[in-house]
C-alpha positions in Angstrom: -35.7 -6.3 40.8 -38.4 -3.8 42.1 -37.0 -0.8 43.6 -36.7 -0.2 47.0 -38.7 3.1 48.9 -37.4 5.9 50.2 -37.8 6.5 53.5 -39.9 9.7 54.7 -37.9 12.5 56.3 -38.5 12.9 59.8 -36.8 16.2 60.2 -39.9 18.9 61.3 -39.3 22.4 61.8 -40.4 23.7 64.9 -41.0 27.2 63.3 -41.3 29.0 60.4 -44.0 30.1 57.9 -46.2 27.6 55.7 -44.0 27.7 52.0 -43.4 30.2 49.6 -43.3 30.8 45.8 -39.9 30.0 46.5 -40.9 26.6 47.4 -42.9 26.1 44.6 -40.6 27.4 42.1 -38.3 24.6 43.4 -40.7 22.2 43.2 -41.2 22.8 39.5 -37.8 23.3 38.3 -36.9 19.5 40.0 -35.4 17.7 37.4 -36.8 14.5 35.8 -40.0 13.0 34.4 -43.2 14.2 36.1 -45.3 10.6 36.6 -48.7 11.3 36.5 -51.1 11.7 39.3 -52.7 8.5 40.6 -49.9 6.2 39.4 -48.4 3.6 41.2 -45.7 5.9 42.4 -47.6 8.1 44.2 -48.6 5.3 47.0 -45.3 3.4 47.1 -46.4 -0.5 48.4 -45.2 -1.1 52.2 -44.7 2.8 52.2 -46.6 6.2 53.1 -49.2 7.4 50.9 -48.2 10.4 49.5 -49.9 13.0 47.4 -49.1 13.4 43.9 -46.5 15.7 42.6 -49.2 18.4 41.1 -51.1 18.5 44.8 -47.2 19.5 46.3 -47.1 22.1 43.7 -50.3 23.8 43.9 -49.9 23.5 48.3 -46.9 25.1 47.6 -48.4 28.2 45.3 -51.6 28.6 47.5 -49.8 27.6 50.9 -51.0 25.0 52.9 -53.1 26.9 55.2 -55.2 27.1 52.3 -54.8 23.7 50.6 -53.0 21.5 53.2 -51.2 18.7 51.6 -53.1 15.5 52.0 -51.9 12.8 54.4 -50.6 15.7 57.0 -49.1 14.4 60.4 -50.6 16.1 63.2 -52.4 19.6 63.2 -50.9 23.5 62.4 -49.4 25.0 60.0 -46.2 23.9 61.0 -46.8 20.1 60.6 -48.6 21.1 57.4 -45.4 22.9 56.0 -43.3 19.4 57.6 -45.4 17.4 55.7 -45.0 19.1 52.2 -41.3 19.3 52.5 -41.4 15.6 53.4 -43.4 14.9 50.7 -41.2 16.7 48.1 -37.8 15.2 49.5 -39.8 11.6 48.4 -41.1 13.1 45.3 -37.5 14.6 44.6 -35.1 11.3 45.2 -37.8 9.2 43.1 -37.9 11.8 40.0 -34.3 11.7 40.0 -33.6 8.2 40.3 -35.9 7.6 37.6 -34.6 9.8 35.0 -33.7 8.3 32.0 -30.4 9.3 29.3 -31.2 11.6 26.7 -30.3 10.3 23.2 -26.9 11.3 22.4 -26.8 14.3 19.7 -25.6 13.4 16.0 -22.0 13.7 15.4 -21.5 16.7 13.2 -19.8 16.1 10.1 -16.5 16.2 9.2 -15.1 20.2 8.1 -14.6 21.1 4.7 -11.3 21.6 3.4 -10.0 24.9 2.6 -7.1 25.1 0.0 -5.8 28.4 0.5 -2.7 28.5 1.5 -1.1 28.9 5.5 -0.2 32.1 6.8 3.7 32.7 7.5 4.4 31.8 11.2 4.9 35.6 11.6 1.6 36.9 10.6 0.1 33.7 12.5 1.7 34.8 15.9 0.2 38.7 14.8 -3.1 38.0 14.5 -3.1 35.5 17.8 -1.9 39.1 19.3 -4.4 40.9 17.8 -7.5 39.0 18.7 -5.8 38.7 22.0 -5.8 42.2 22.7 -9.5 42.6 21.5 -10.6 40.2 24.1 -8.8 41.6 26.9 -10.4 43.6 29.3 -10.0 47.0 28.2 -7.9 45.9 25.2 -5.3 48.5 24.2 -8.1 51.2 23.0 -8.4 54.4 24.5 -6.4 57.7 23.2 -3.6 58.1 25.8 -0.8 56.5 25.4 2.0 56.1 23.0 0.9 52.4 22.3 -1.0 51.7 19.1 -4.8 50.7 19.2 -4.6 46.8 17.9 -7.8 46.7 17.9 -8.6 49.0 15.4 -5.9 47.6 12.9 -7.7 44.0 13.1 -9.8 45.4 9.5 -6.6 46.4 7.7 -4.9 43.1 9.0 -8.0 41.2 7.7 -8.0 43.4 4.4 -4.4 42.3 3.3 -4.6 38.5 4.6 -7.6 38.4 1.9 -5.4 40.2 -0.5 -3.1 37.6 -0.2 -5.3 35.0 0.0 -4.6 33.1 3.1 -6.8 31.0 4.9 -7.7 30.9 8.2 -5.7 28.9 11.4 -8.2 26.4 12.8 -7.0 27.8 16.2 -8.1 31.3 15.3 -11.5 30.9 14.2 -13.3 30.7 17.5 -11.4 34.4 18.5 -12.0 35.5 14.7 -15.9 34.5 15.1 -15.9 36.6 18.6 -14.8 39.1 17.2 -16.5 39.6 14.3 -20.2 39.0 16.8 -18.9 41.9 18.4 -18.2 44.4 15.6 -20.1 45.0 12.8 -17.6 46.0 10.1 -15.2 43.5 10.5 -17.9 40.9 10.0 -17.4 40.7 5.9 -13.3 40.1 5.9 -13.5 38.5 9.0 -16.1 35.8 7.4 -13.9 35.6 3.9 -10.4 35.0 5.9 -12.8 32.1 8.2 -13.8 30.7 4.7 -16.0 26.9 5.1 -14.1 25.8 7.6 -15.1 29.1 9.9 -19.0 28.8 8.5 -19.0 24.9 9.2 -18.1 25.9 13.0 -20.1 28.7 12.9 -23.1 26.4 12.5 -22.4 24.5 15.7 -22.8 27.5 17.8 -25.8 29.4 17.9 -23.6 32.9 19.0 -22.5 32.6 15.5 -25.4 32.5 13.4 -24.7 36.0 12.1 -22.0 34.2 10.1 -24.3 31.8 8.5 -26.9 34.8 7.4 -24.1 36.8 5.6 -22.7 33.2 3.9 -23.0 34.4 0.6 -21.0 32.4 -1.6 -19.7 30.0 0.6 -19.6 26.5 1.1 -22.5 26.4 2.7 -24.6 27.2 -0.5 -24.4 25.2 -4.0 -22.7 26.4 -6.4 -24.6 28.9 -8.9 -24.6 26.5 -11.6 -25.9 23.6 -10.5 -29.8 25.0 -11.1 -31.3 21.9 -9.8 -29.6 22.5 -6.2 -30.1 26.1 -6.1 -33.9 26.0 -7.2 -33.9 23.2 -4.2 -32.5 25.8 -1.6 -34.5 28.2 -3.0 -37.9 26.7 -2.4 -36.8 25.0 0.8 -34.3 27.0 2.4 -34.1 28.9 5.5 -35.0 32.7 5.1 -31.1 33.7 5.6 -30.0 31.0 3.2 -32.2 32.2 0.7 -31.2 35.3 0.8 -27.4 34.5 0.4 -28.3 32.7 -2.3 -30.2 35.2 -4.4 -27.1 37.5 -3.6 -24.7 35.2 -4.6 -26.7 33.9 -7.9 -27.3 37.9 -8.8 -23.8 38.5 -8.5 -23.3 35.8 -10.7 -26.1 36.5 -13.3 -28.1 39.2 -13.1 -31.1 38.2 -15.1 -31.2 34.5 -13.3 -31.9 35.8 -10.1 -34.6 38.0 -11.0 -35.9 35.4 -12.8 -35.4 32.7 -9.5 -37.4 35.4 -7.1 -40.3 35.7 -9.8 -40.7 32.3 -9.6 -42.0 32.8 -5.3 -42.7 36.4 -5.5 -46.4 36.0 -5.4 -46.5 33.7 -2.3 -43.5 35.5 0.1 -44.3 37.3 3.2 -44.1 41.2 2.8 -40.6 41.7 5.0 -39.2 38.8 2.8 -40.0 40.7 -0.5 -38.8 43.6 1.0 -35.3 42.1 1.8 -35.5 40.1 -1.7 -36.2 43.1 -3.7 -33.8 45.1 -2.3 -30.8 42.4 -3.4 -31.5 43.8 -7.0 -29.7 46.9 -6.3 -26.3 44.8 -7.2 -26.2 44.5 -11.0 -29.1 46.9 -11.5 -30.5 47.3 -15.2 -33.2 48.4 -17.6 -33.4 44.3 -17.3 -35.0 45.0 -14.0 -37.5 47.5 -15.2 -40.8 45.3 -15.7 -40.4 43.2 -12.4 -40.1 46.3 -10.6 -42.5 48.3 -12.4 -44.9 45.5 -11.5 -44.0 45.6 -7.7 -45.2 49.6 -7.4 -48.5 47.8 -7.0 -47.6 45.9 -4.0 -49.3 45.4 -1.2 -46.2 46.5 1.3 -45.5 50.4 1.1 -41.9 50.0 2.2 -41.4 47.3 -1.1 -43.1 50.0 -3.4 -41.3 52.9 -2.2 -37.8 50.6 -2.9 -38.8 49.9 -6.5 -39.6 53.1 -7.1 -36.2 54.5 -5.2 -34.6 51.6 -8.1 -36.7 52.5 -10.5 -35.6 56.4 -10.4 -31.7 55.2 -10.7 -32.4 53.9 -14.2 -32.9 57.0 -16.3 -34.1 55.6 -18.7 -37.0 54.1 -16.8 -40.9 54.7 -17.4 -41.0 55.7 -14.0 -38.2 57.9 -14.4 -40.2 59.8 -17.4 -42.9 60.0 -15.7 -41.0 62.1 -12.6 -39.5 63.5 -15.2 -42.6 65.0 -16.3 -44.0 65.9 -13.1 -40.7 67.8 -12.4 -40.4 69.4 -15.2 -43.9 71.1 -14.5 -42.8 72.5 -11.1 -39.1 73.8 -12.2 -38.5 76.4 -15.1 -36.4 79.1 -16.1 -37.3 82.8 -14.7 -36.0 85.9 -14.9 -34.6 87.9 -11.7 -33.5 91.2 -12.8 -32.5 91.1 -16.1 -30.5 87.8 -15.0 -31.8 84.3 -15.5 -32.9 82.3 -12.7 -34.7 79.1 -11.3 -38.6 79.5 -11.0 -40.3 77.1 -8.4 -43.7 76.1 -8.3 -44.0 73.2 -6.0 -47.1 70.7 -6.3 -50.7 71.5 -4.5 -51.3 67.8 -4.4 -49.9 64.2 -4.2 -52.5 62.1 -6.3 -52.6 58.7 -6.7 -50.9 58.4 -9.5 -47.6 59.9 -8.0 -48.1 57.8 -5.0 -47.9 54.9 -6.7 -44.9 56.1 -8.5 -43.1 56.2 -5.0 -44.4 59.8 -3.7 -45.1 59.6 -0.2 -47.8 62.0 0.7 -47.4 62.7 4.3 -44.3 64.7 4.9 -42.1 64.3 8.7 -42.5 66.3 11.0 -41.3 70.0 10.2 -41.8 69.9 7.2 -44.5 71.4 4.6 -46.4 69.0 2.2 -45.4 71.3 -1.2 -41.8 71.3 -0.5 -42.0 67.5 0.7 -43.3 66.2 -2.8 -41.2 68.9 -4.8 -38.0 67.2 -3.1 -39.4 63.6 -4.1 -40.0 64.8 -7.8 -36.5 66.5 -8.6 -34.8 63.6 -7.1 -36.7 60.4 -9.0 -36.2 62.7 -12.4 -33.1 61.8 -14.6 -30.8 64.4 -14.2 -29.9 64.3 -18.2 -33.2 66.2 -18.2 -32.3 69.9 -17.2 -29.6 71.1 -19.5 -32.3 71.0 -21.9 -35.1 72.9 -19.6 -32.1 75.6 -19.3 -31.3 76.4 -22.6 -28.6 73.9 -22.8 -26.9 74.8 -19.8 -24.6 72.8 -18.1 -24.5 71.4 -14.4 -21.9 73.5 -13.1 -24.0 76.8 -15.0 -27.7 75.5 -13.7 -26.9 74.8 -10.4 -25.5 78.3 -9.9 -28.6 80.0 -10.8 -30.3 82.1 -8.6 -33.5 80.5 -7.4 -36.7 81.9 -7.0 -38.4 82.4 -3.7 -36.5 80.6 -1.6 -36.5 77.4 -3.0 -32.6 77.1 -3.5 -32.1 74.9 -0.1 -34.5 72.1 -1.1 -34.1 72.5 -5.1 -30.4 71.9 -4.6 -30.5 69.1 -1.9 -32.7 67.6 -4.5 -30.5 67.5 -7.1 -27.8 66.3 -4.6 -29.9 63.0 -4.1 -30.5 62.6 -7.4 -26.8 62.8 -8.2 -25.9 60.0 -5.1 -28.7 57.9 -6.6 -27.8 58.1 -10.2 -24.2 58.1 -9.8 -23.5 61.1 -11.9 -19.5 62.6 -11.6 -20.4 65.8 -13.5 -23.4 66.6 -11.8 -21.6 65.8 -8.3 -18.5 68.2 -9.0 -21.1 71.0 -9.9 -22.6 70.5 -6.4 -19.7 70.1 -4.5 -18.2 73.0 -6.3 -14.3 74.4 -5.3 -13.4 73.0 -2.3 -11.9 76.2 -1.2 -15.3 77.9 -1.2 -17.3 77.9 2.6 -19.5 75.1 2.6 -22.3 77.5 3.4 -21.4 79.2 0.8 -21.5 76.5 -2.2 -23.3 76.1 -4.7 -25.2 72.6 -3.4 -25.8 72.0 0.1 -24.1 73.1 3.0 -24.5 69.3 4.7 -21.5 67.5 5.1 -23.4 64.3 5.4 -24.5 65.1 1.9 -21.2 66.2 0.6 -19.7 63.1 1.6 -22.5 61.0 -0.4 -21.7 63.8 -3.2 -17.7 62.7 -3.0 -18.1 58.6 -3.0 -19.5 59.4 -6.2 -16.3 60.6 -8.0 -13.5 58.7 -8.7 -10.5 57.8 -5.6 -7.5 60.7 -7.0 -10.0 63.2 -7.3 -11.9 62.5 -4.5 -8.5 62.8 -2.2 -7.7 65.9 -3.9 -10.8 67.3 -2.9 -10.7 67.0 0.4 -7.0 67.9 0.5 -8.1 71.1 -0.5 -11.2 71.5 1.6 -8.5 70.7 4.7 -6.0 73.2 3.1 -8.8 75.8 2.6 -10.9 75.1 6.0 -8.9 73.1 8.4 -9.4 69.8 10.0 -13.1 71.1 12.4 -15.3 70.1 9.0 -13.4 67.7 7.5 -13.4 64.0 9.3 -16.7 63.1 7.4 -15.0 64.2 4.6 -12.2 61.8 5.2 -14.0 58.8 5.7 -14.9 58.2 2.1 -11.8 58.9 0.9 -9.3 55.2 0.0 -6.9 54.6 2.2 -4.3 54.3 2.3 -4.7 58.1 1.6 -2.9 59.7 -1.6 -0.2 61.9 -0.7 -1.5 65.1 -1.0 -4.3 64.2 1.4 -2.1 62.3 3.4 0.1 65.9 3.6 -2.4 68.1 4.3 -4.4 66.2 7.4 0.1 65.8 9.0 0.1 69.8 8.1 -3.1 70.5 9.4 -2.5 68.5 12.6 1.2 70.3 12.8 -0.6 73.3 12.9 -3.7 73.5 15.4 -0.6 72.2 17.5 1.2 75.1 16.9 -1.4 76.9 17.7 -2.3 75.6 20.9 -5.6 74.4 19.9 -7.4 72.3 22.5 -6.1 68.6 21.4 -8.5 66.3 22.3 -11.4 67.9 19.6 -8.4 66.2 17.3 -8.6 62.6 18.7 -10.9 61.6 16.0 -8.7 62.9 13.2 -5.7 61.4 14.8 -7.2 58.0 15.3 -8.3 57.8 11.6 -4.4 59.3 10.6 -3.4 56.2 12.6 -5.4 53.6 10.5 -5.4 55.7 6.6 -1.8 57.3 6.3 0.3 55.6 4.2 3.3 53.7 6.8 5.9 54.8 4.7 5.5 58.6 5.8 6.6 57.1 9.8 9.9 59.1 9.1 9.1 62.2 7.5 6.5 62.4 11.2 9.2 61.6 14.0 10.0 65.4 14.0 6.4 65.9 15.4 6.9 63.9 18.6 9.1 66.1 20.3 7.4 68.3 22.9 7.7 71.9 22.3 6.9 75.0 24.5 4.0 75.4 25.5 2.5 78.7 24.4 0.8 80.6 27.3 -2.8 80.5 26.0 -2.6 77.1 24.8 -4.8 74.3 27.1 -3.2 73.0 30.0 -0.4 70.1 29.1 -1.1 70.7 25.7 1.6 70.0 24.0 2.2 66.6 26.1 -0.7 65.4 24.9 0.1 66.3 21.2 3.5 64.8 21.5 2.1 61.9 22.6 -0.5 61.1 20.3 2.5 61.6 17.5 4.3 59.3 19.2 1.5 56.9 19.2 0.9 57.8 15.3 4.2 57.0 14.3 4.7 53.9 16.5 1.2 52.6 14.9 2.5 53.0 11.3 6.1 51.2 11.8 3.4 48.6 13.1 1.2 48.8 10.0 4.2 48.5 7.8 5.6 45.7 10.1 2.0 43.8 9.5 2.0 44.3 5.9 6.0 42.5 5.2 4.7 39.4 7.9 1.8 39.0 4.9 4.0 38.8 2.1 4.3 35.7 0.7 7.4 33.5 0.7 8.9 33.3 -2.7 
């Protein structure tokens, strides 16, 4: 049966201005198929003719004192502007009636299973509270109060459910994927607690894509032994599923994902290779050596300057003898008195040959050239190298050494590097030296960025009994970089010392909120058990008469808040335990 026409509005306004880009931007937003110009229904039989849908708009952009629509009742600009209107109300009520049904989307498929167990009801109802809170506005964070921060004990919640290894509530995972969009560093336990089942409904919404580029061994990717489906995902995967496979086959065999990425290397876009090369970092190996020895001639700096960065933390490297080399040219022993010493003698150039080792030639800004490349050369050498240059002296004797001519500062920060990169205890306990002694004052570098890279590098109990004594011997000021590399829960001793050091600056009226930072890591590292020994601390003393305003209500309080937060923490932890 043929559709019936519209009729025309009648309606004319009897003032107003011709229309504006607000007009045409509604014109081109209307919904529904555009028909195209000339066609049958732009001249309706029985009915009006009317211009076609592209004249409206462009009447509309130009404004029809400059291209009146055609077909225009009457003369002026306000019969002009009628007549468009009337024209788009026609144009309007035919696009929509004519618009046809999009196809209906496919049906995703079913969810995987995941076999891990069920959490207890308890720790269920704990983490709807937690993820709750987080969502809230304002949440619980914030320093005041005596109320713990659930937000922040969402990672160690996460931490033991893995442990344990629960699996996810289907109810959770839409909270759990929020979540983990919003912060960073809960995204890796967040994404093993959500297991397939969270990455299956993470690929249904594109505000959780994040979750399918860190999918590394999940469901979503074939298992490492079936070669045939992995080479498949290799060669026709999306970037992000490529690289979650190489990282999961690497972690899986070394030497069959190195030999996977040779097999596109030749053909992959320069910020792909750099992400591809800088997987091999996990299992790192003289296995490595010629793949990465062949990428110092890439075409990409930044992939040449990260195999020569992996290159340097295989000692026994090419590359690393030929730093080694180049080092040893510039660093020697002296004399300074009748003491020994370090003589420097930096390089006067950066040649080709050192620049393709990794050098790079033009220092940042502040900085001199000589002392630039001198850094570049200690750290890329092996560090097994100078006991021998010193007359077999050892780390903790060399690294004491007077230096010549001021070079101590960037001859030691060198060594520092080197030690992070190569992963070398002994050299890192010479550098840090006793953690009583002023950190301007000791025998590496002064940086407590660096010191901290110097500490990861030691084993956990030593580590904690480092800082320990750097908090016994300095206080608390110097000490929260310190504490973030150190396991948590923390060790006793370290545990004892930040409480005492806390106990303290109260003691001493020191202004409390320059604390807050120390408190709220307290809150998430001490061990739960030492709640008790702490409830002494949340009693509110006298003020003393130099101490900051309210003080010592503000200390009490965060106590309180401390203690309460560990009961909770220890509460947490029994809810995870499974049911024998």
């Amino acid at each position: 049966m043929p559709r019936s026409t519209p009729p025309t509005t009648t309606t004319t306004p009897t003032t107003g201005p011709a229309p504006t880009t607000a007009t045409a931007a509604a014109l081109m937003t209307t919904t529904g198929p555009v028909p195209p110009a000339g066609s049958s229904s732009d001249a309706p039989a029985g009915g009006p003719v009317s211009p076609p849908w592209e004249e409206l708009v462009t009447s509309a952009l130009l404004g029809t004192d400059r291209r009146p629509p055609g077909a225009a009742p009457g003369t002026g600009p306000d019969a002009a502007a009628a007549a468009l209107l009337d024209a788009a109300a026609l144009h309007t009520v035919r696009r929509r009636a004519g618009l046809l049904p999009a196809p209906a989307a496919p049906q995703p498929g079913p969810a995987p299973a995941d076999p891990r167990p069920a959490l207890p009801e308890a720790a269920r109802s704990r983490l709807a509270q937690l993820l709750a809170d987080r969502a809230a506005p304002g949440g619980s964070g914030g320093r005041r109060g005596t109320a713990p921060d659930l937000t922040e004990l969402i990672p160690q919640w996460l931490a033991t459910a893995n442990l344990h290894g629960y699996r996810a509530p289907d109810a959770a995972l839409p909270p759990l994927l929020d979540a983990a969009r919003a912060r960073t560093d809960l995204r890796p336990q967040a994404l093993t607690f959500a297991g397939p089942r969270g990455l299956w409904l993470a690929g249904l919404n594109p505000d959780w894509k994040f979750a399918l580029r860190g999918a590394s061994g999940s469901a979503l990717l074939p298992e490492v032994t079936d070669l045939d489906a992995v080479r498949r995902l290799w060669e026709e995967g999306l970037f992000a599923e490529r690289v979650a496979l190489l990282s999961a086959v690497r972690a899986h065999e070394a030497e069959a994902a190195l030999a996977l990425l040779a097999t596109t290397w030749s053909t992959e876009r320069a910020e792909d290779r750099l992400m591809f090369i800088d997987s091999l970092r996990t299992g790192l190996s003289g296995a490595d050596e010629e793949f990465l020895e062949q990428a110092l001639a890439d075409r990409s700096r930044n992939v040449r300057a990260t195999a020569a960065e992996l290159l340097s933390a295989l000692p026994g490297s090419a590359l690393a003898h030929r730093m080694a080399a180049r080092a040893l040219s510039c660093v020697s022993p002296g004399l300074t008195g009748t003491g020994p010493s370090v003589a420097v003698e930096a390089p006067h150039e950066c040649d080709a040959a050192m620049q393709r080792d990794g050098v790079v030639a033009l220092p940042p800004s502040g900085r001199g050239e000589r002392s630039w490349w001198l850094g570049q050369l200690v750290e890329s050498s092996p560090l097994s190298v100078w006991p021998a240059r010193f007359g077999g002296r050892g780390a903790p004797e060399i690294v004491t050494l007077p230096v010549a001519d001021g070079w101590g500062e960037e001859l030691h920060a060198a060594w520092c590097r080197a030690a992070v990169r190569q992963r070398d205890a002994e050299w890192a306990r010479a550098l840090l030296g006793t953690p009583s002694t002023p950190p301007s004052n000791g025998p590496g570098t002064a940086s407590l960025a660096e010191r901290s890279k110097l500490l990861a590098v030691l084993p956990a109990a030593e580590r904690a009994d480092w800082v320990a004594g750097f908090i016994a011997a300095h206080g608390l000021s110097e000490a929260f970089q310190l504490l973030g590399v150190c396991p948590t829960p923390w060790a006793e001793p370290l545990g004892r010392s930040v409480v005492d050091a806390l106990d303290i600056a109260r003691d001493a009226g020191s202004y409390p909120w320059s604390f807050s930072g120390v408190m709220g890591l307290a809150e998430r590292c001490l061990n739960p058990a030492e709640a008790d020994r702490l409830e002494v601390l949340t009693t509110t003393p006298d003020e003393p008469a130099d101490a900051s305003p309210g003080a010592n209500g503000y200390w009490s309080e965060a106590f309180q808040r401390l203690v309460s937060t560990l009961r909770l923490r220890a509460a947490m932890d029994r809810e995870l335990i499974p049911a024998r």
